[in-house]
N, CA, C and O atoms as CSV, one atom per row, in Angstrom:
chain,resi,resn,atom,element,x,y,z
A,1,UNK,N,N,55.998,123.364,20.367
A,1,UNK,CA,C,54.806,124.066,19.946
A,1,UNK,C,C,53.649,123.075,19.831
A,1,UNK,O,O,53.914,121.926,19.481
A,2,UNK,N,N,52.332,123.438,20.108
A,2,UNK,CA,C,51.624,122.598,20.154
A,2,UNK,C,C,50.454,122.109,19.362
A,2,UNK,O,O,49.583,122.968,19.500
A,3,UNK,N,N,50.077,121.281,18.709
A,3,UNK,CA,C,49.386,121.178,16.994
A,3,UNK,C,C,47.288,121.522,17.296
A,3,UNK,O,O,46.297,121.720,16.594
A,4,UNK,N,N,47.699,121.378,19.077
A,4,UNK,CA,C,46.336,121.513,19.054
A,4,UNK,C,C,46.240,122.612,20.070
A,4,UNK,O,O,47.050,122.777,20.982
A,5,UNK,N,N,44.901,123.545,19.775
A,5,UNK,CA,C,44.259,124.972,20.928
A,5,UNK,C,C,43.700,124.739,22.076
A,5,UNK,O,O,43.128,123.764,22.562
A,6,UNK,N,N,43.928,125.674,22.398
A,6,UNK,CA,C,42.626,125.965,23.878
A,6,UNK,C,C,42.084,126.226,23.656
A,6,UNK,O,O,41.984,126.877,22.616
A,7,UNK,N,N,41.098,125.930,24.532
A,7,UNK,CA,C,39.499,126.205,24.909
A,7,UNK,C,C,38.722,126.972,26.176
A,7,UNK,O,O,38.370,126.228,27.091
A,8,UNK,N,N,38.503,128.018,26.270
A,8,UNK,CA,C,38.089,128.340,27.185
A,8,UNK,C,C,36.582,127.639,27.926
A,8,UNK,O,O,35.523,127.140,27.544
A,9,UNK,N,N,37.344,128.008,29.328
A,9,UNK,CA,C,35.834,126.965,29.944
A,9,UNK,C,C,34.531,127.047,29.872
A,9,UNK,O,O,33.840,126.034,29.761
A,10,UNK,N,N,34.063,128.171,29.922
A,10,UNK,CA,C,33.227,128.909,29.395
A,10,UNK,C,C,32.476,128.643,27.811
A,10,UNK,O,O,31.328,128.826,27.406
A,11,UNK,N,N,33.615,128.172,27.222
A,11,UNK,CA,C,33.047,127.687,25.758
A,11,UNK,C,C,32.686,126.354,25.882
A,11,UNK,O,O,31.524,126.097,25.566
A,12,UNK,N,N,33.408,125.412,26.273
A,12,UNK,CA,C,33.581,124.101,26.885
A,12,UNK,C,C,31.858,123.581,27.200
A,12,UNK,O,O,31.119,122.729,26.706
A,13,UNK,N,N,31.712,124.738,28.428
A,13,UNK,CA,C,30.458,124.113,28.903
A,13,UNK,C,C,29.204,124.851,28.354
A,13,UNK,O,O,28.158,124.447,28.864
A,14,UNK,N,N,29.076,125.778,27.490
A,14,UNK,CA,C,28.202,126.303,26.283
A,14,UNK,C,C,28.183,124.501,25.009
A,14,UNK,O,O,27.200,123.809,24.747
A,15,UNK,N,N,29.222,124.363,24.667
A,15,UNK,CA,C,29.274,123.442,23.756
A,15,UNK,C,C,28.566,122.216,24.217
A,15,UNK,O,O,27.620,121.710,23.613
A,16,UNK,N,N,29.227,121.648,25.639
A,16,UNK,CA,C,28.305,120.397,26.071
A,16,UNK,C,C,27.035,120.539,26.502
A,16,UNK,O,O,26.245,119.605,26.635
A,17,UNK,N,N,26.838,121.542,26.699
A,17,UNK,CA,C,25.421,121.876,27.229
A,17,UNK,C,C,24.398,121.902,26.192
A,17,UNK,O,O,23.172,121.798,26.221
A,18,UNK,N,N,25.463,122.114,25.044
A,18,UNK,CA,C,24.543,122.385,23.835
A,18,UNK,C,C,24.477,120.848,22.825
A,18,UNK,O,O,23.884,120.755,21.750
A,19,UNK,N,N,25.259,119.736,23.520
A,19,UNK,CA,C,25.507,118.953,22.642
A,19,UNK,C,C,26.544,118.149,21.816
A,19,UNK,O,O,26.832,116.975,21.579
A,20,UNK,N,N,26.966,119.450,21.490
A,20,UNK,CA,C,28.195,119.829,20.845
A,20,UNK,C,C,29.675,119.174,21.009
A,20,UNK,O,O,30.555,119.408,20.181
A,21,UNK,N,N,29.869,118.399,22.054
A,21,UNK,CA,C,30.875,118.322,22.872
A,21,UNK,C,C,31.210,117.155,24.242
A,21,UNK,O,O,30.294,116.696,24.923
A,22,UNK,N,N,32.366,116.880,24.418
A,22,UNK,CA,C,32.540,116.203,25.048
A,22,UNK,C,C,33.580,116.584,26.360
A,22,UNK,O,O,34.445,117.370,25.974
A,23,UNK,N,N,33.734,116.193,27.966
A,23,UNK,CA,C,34.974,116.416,28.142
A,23,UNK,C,C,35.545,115.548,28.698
A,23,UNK,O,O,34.969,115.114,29.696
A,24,UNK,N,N,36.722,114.994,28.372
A,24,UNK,CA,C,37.819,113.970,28.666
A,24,UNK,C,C,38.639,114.688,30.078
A,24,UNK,O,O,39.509,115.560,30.095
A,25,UNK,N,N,37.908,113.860,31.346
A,25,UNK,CA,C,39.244,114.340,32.440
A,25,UNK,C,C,40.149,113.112,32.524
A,25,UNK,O,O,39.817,111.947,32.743
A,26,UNK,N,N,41.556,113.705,32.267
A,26,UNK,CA,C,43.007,112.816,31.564
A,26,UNK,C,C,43.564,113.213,32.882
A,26,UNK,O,O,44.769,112.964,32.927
A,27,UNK,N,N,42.918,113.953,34.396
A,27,UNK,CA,C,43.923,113.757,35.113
A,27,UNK,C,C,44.419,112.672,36.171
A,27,UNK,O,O,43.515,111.937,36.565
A,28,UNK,N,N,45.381,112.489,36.577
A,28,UNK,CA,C,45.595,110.995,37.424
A,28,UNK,C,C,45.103,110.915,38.305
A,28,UNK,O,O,45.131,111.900,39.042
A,29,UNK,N,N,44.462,109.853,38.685
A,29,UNK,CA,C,43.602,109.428,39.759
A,29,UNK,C,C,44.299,110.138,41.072
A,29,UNK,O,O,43.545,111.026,41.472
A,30,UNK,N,N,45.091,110.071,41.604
A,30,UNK,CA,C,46.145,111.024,43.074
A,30,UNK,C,C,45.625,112.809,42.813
A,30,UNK,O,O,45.318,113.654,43.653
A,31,UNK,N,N,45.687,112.892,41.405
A,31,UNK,CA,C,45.087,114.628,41.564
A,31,UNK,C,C,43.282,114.860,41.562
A,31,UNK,O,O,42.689,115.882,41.907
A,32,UNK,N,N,42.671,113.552,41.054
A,32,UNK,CA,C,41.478,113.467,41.321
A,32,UNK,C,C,40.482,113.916,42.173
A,32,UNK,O,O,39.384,114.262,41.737
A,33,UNK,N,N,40.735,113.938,43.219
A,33,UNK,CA,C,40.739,114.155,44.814
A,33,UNK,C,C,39.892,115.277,44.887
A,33,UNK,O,O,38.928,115.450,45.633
A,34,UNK,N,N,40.432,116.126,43.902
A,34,UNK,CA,C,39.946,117.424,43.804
A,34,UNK,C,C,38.881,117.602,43.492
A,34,UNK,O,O,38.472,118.718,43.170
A,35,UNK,N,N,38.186,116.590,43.506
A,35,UNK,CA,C,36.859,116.957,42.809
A,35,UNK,C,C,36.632,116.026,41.658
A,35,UNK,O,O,37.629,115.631,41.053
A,36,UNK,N,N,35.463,115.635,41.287
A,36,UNK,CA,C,34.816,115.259,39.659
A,36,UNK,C,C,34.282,116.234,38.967
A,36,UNK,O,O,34.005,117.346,39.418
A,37,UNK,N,N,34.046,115.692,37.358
A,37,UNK,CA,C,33.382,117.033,36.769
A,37,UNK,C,C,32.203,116.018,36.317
A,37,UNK,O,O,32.389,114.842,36.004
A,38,UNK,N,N,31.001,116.664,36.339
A,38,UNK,CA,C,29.706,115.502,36.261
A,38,UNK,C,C,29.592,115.564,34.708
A,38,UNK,O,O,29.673,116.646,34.127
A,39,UNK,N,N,29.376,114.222,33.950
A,39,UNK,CA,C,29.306,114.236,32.255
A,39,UNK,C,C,30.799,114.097,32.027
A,39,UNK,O,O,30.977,114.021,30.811
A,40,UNK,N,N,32.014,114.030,32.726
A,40,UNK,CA,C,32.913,113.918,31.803
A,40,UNK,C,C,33.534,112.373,32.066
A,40,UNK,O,O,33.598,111.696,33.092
A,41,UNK,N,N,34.024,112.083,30.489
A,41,UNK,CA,C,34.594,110.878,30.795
A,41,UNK,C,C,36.135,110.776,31.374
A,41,UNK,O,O,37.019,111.464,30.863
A,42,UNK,N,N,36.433,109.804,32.561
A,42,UNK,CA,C,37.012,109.493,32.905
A,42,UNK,C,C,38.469,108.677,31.928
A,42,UNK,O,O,38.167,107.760,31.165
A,43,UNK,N,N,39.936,109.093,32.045
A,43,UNK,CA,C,40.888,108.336,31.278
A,43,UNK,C,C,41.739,108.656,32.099
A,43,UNK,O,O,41.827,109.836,32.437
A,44,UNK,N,N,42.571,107.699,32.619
A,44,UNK,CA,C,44.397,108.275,33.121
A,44,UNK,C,C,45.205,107.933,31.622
A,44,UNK,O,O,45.304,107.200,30.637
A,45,UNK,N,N,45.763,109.340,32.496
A,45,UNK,CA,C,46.720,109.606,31.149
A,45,UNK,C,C,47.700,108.197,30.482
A,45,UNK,O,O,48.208,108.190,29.361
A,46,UNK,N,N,47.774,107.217,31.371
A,46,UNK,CA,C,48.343,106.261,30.463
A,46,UNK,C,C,47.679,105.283,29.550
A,46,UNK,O,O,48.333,104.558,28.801
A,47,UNK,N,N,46.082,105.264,29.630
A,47,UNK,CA,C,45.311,104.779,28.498
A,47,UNK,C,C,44.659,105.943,27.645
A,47,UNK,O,O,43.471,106.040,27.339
A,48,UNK,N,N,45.240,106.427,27.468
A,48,UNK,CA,C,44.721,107.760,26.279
A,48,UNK,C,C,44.564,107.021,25.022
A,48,UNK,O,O,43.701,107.106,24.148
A,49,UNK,N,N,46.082,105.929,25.186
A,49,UNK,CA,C,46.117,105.188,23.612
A,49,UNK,C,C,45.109,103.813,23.386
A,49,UNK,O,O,44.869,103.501,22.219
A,50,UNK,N,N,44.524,103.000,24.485
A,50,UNK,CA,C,43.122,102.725,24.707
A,50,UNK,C,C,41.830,102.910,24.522
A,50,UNK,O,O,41.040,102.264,23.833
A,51,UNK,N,N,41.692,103.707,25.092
A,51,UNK,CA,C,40.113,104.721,25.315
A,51,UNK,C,C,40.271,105.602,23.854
A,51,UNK,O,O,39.064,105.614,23.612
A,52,UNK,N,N,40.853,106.326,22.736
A,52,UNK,CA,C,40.865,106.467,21.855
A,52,UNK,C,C,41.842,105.726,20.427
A,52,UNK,O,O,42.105,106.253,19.347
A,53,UNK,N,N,42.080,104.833,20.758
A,53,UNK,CA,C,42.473,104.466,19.221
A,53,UNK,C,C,41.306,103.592,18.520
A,53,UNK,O,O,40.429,102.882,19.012
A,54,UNK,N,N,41.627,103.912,17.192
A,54,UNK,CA,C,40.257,103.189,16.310
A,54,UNK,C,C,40.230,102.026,16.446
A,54,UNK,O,O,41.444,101.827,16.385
A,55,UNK,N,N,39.666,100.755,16.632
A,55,UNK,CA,C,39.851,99.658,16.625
A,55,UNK,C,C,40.134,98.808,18.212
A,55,UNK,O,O,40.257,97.596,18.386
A,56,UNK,N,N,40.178,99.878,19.200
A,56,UNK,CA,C,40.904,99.367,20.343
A,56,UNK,C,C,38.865,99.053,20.726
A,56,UNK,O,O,37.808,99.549,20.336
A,57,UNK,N,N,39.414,97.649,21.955
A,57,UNK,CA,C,38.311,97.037,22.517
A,57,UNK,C,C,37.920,98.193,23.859
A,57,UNK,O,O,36.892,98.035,24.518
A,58,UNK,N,N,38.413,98.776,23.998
A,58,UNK,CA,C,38.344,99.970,25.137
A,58,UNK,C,C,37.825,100.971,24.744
A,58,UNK,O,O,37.109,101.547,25.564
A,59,UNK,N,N,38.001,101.748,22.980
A,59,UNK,CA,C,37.599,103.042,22.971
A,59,UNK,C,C,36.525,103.110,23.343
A,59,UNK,O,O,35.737,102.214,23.643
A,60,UNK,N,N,36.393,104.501,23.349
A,60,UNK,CA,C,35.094,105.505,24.064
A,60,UNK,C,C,34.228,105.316,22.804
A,60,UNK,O,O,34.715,105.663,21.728
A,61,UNK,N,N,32.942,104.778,22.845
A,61,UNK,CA,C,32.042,104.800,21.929
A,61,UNK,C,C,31.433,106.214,21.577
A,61,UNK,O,O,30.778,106.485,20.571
A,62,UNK,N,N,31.781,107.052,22.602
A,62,UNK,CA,C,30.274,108.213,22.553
A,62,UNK,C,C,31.777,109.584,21.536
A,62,UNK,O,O,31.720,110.713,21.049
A,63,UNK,N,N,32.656,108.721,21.682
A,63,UNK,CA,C,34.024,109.762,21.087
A,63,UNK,C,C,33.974,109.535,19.139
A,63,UNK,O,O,34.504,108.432,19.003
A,64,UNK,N,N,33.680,109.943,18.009
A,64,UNK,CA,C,33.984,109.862,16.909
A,64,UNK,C,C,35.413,110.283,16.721
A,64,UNK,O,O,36.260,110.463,17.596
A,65,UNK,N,N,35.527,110.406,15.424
A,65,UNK,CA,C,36.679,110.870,14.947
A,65,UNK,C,C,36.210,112.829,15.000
A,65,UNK,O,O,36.967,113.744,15.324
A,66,UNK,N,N,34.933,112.920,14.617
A,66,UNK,CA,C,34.906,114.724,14.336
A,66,UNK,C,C,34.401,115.074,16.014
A,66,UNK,O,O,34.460,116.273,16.289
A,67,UNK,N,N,33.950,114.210,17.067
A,67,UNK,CA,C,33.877,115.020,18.336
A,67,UNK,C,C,34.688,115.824,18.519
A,67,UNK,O,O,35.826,115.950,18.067
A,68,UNK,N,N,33.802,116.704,19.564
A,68,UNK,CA,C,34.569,118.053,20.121
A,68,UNK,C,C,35.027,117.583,21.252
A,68,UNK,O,O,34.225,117.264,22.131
A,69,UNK,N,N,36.514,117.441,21.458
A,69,UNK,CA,C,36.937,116.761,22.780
A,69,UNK,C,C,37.471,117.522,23.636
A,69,UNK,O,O,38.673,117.381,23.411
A,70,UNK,N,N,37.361,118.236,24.470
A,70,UNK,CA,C,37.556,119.318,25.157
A,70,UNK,C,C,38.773,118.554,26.723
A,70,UNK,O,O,38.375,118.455,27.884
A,71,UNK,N,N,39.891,118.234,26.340
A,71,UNK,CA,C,40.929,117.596,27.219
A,71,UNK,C,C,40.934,118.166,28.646
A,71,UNK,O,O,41.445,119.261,28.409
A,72,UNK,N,N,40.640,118.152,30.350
A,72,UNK,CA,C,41.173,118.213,31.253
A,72,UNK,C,C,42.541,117.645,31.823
A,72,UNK,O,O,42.889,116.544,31.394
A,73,UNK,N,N,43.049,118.048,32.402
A,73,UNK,CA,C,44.732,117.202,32.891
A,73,UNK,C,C,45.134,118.323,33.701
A,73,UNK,O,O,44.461,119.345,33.831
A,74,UNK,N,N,46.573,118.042,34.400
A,74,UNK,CA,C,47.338,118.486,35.047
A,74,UNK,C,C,47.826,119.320,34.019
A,74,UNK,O,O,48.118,118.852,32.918
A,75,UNK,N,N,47.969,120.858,34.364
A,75,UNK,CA,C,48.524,122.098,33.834
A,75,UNK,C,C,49.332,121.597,32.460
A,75,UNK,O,O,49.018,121.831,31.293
A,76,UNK,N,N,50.507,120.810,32.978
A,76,UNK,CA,C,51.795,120.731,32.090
A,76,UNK,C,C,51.598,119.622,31.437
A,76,UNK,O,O,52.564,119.199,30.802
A,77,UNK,N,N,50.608,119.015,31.408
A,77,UNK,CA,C,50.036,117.602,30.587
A,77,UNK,C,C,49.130,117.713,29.457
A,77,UNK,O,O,49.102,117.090,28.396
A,78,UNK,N,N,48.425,118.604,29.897
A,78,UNK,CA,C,47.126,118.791,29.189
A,78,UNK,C,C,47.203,119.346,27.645
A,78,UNK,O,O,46.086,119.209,27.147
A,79,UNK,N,N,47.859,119.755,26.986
A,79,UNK,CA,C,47.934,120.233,25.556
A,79,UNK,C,C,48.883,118.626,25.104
A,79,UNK,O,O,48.304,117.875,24.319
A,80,UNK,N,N,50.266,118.208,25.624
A,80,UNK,CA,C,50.283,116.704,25.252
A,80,UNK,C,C,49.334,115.807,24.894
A,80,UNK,O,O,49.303,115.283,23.780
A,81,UNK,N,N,48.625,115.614,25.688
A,81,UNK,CA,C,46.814,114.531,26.257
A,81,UNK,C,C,46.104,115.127,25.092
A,81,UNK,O,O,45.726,114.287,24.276
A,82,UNK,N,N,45.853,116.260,24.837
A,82,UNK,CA,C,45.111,116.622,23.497
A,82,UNK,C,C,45.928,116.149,21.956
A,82,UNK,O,O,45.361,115.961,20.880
A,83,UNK,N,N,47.092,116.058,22.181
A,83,UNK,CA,C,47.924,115.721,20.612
A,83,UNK,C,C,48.133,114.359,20.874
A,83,UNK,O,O,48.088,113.880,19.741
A,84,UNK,N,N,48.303,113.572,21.534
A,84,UNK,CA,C,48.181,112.233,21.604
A,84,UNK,C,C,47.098,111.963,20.815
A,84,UNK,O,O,47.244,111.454,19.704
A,85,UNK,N,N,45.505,112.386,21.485
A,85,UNK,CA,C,44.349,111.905,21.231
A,85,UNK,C,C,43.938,112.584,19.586
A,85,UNK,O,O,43.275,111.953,18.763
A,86,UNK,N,N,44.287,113.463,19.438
A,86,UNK,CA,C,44.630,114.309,17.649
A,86,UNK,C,C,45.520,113.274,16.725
A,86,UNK,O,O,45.214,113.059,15.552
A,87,UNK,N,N,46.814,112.565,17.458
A,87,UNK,CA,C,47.606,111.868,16.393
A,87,UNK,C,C,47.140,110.937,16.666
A,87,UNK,O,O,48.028,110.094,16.796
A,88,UNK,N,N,45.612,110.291,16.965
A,88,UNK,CA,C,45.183,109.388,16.689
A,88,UNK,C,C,44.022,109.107,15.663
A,88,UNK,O,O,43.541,108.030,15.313
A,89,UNK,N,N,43.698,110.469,15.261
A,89,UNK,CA,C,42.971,110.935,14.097
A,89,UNK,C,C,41.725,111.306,14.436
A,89,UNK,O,O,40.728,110.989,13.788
A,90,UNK,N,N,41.720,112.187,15.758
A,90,UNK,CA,C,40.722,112.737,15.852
A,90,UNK,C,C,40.637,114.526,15.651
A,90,UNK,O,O,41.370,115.100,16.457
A,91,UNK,N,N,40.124,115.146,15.028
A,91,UNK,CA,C,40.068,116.321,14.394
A,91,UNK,C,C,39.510,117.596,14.891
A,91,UNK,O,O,39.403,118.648,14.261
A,92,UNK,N,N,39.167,117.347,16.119
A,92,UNK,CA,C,38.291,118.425,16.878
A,92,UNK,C,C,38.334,118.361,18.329
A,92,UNK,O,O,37.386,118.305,19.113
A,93,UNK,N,N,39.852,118.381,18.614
A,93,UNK,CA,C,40.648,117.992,20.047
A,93,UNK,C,C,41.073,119.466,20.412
A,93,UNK,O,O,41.842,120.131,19.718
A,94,UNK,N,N,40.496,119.890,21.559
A,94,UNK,CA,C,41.346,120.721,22.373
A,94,UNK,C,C,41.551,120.902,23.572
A,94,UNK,O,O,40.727,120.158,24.103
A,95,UNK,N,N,42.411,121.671,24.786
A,95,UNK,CA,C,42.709,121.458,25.820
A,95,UNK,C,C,41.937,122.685,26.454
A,95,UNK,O,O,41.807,123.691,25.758
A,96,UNK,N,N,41.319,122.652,27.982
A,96,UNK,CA,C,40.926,123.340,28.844
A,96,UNK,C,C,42.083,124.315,28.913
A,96,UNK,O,O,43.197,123.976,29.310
A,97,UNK,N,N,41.758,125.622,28.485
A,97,UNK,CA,C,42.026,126.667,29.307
A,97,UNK,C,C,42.211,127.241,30.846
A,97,UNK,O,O,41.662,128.318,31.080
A,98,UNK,N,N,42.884,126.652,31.822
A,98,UNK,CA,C,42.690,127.013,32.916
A,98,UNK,C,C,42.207,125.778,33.990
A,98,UNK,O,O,41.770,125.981,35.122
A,99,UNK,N,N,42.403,124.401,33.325
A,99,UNK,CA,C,42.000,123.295,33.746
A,99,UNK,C,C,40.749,122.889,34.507
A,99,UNK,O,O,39.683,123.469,34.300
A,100,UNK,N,N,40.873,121.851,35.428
A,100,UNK,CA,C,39.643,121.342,36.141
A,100,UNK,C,C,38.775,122.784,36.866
A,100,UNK,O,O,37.583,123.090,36.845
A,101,UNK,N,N,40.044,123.488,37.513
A,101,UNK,CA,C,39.643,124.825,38.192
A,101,UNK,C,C,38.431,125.731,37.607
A,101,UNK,O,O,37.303,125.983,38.029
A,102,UNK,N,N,39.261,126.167,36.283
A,102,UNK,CA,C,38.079,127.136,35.344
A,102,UNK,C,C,37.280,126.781,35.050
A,102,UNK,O,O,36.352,127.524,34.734
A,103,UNK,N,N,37.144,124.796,34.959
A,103,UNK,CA,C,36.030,124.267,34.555
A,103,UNK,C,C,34.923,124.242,35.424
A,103,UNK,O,O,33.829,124.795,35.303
A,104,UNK,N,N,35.284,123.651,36.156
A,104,UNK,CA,C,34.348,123.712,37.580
A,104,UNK,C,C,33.498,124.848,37.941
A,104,UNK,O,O,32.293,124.676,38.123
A,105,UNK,N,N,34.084,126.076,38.064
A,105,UNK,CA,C,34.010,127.506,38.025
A,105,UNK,C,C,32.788,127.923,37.265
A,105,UNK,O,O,31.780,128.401,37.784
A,106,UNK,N,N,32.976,127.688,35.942
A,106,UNK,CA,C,32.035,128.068,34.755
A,106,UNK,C,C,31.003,127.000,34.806
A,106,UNK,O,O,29.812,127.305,34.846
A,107,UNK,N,N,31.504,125.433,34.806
A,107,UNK,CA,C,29.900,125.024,35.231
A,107,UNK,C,C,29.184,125.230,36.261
A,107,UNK,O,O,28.067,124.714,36.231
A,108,UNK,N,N,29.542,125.982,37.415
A,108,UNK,CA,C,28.655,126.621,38.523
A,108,UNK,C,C,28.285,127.535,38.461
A,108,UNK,O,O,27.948,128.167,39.462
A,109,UNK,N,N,28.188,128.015,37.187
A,109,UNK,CA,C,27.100,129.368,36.657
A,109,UNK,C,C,26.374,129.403,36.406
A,109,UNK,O,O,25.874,130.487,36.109
């Protein structure tokens, strides 16, 4: 079961548009291919514990502890990639609804 929600894309890109928000694409460089999403930060899933732990020389500066982190990844990854980056004490982590696809989708509206 999973400690952190979805997000629909649609909300996703209301939130960053508004500010509000951030989005982390966590998918691996080989599924990349598919496209970029413009504004989001870049992580492979094996520095998640890098790019967000407190104290690390890597984290994401523009990431707090209360950002809205709105997770991209591969289908069966992506709610993991959000509780990783949550059990690192960040409080306002959730995963794309419908992944890079829905995202993409809704920011071309």
């Amino acid at each position: 079961m999973s400690v952190v929600d979805s997000i629909s894309a649609a909300d996703v890109v209301d939130h960053v548009h508004s500010g509000f928000g951030v989005v982390v694409d966590a998918r691996p460089q080989v599924v990349r291919h598919q496209g970029s999403l413009p504004g989001a930060y870049v992580v492979e899933p094996g520095e998640i514990r890098a790019a967000f732990a407190p104290g690390s020389a890597e984290r994401l500066a523009q990431c707090q502890l209360d950002t809205e982190i709105a997770v991209v990844s591969v289908r069966s990854e992506a709610a993991r990639i959000a509780e990783q980056i949550a059990a690192l004490g960040y409080t306002n982590v959730r995963y794309v609804d419908g992944g890079f696809f829905a995202l993409r989708t809704a920011s071309s509206v």
